[in-house]
N, C-alpha and C positions, 0 to 999 in steps of 0.2 A: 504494500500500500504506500501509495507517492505520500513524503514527508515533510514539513513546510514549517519553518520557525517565524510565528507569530506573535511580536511583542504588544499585545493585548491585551487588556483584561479579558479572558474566557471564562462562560458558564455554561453549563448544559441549556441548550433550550433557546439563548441568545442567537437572532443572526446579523451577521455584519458583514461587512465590508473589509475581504484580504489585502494588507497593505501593499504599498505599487511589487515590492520584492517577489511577496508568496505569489499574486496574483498572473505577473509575467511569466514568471514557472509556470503556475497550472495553464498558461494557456498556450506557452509552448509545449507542451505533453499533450495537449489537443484534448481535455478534458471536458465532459459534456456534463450538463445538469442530471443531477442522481450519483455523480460520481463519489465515490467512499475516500478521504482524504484521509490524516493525521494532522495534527497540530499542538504545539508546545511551545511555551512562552517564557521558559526559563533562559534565562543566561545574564549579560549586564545592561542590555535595555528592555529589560524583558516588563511583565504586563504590572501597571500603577493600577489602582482604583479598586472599582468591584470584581470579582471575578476568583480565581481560584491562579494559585501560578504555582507553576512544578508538575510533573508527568506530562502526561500527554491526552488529548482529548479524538474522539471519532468528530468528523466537521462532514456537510452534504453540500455539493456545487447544488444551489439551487440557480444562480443565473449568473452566463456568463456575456458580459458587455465588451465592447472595442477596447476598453482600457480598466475595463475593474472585472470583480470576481467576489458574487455572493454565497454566502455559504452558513449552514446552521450547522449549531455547536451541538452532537450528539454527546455521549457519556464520556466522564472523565474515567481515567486511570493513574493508581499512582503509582508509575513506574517509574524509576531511575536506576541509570547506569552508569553512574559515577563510580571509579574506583575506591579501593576503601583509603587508600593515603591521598591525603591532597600532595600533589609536588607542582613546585611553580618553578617557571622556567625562564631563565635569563640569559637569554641568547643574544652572542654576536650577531648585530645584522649582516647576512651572508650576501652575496653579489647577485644578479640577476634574478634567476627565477626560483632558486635554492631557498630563498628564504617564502617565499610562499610553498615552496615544498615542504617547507620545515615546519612552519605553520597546521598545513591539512596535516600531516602524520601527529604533530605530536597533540593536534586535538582528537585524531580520531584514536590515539593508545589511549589518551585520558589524563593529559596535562590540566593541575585544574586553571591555571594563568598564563599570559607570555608576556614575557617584557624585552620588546625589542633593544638589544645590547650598542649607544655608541660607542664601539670599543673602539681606541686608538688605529686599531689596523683593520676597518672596517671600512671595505671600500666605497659604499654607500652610506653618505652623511647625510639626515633629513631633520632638518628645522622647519619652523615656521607650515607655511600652508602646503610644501609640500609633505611636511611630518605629516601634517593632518590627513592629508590625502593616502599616505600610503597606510597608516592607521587603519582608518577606515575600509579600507581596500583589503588588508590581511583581516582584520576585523569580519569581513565578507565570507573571507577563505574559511575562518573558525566555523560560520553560521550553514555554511553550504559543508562543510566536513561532518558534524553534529546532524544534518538533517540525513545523508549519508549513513553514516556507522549507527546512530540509533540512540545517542545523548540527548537527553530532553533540556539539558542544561550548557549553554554559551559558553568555554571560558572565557574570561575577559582580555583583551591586547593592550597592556595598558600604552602609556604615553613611550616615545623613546626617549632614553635618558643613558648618558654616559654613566661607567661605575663610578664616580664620583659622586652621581649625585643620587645615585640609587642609595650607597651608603648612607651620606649624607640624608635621608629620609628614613634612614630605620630605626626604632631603638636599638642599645646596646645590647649584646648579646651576653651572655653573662656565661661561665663555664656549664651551669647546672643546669642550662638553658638546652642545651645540645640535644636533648634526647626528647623535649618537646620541639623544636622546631629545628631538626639539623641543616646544616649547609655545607652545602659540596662542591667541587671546582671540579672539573677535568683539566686535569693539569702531566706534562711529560715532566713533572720531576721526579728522580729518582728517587725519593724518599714517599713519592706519592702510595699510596696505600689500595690494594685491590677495594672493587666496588662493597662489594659481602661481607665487609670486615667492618669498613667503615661506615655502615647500614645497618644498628640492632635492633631500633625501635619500632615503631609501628606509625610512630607521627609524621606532622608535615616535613616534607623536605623543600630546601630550594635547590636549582640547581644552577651553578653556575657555568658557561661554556662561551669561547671566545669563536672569533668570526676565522676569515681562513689567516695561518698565520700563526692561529693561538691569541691569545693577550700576552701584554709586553710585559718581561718583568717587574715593574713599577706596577702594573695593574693585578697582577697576581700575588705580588707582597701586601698589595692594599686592600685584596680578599681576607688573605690570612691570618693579618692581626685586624680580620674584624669577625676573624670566629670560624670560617669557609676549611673544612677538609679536603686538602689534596685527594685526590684518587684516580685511578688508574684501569683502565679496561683490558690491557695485557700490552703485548709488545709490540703489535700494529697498532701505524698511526690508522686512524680515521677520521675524514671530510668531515667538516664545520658542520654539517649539517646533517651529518650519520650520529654523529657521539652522542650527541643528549637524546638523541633517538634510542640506541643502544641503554641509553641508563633508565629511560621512561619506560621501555620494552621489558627491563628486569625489577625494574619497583613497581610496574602497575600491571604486569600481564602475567603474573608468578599465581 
């Protein structure tokens, strides 16, 4: 059944009007009145007001127009497919089309955040309107991966921000903190630590990962003493945009 994320307030019985996104879909799938959809309103602009938000709801094309798409809100469900660890992910921005590749995967394993990385050796800089633009753009990539793999819930893209300032925005991490919210780098130092070791808990992780290149020295010492464990995937290197795939693949698909 075709899948459609609608940030809406939804309720059984309600019918409305699919915003311009859901309603171009169903009307390139050539969808006719009666057809049996899916709809889910969670993620970070997901449904204010009355209505029910989380799982997923049955919705019925009752009328399809030149440029809108009516449809009645059948029975909720309360499904969710969320992994059970949250890990948020703080990725180097990678170069062309890599990083909206990195985007769809690591929302469809079950990243619950992303934060686009300006890392020093990041060959794509984006400020200002065109930040915003590619935001929203990868932002798109999360919302059409989720309607795909079967998440009723968005994660969020947040803003781009160099590790300066991402630091610079968090509280302090305290030793005894580790085991409720750990933090991890992929890092080729040799004292870096396998994944399995440095992973006991069961709580949130972040994760940290540099664009192609790696992060520079300076950026990896400034991880360190802010709490981030080294670690290591073995003795292949791998692409800026394979390794935090690799680390989300063994913390959330185990």
């Amino acid at each position: 059944m075709p899948r459609f994320h609608c940030p809406l307030p939804l309720a059984s019985g309600d019918v409305i009007d699919l915003p311009a996104g859901a309603a171009r879909h169903v009307q390139v799938l050539r969808l006719q009145p009666g057809a049996v959809i899916t709809l889910f309103n969670g993620g970070p602009d997901g449904a204010s007001g009355s209505g029910e938000e989380g799982g997923e709801f049955d919705a019925t094309v009752t009328r399809m127009g030149r440029s809108d798409v009516q449809v009645e809100i059948g029975a909720h469900r309360a499904v969710e497919r969320e992994a059970a660890r949250a890990v948020h992910l703080l990725a180097g921005i990678t170069a062309n089309e890599r990083m909206d590749w990195l985007v769809e995967k690591a929302t469809e394993i079950g990243a619950a955040s992303l934060t686009p990385l300006l890392a020093e050796r990041s060959v794509l800089k984006l400020k200002g309107e065109r930040g915003d633009k590619k935001r929203a753009h990868w932002q798109a990539v999360a919302v059409a991966a989720c309607e795909q793999c079967g998440r009723n819930r968005v994660p969020p893209v947040h803003e781009a921000v160099s590790l300066a300032e991402w630091l610079a925005d968090q509280p302090p991490t305290m030793p005894t903190d580790r085991d409720l919210n750990t933090r991890l780098v992929l890092s080729l130092h040799p004292d870096a630590r396998p994944l399995r070791e440095a992973v006991s808990a069961s709580g949130p992780v972040t994760l940290l990962s540099g664009p192609e290149g790696g992060l520079t020295p300076a950026e990896e010492a400034a991880a360190l003493a802010a709490g981030f464990i080294p670690v290591t995937l073995g003795p292949r290197v791998l692409r800026a945009e394979t390794a935090p795939l690799a680390v989300l693949g063994a913390l959330l698909l185990s």
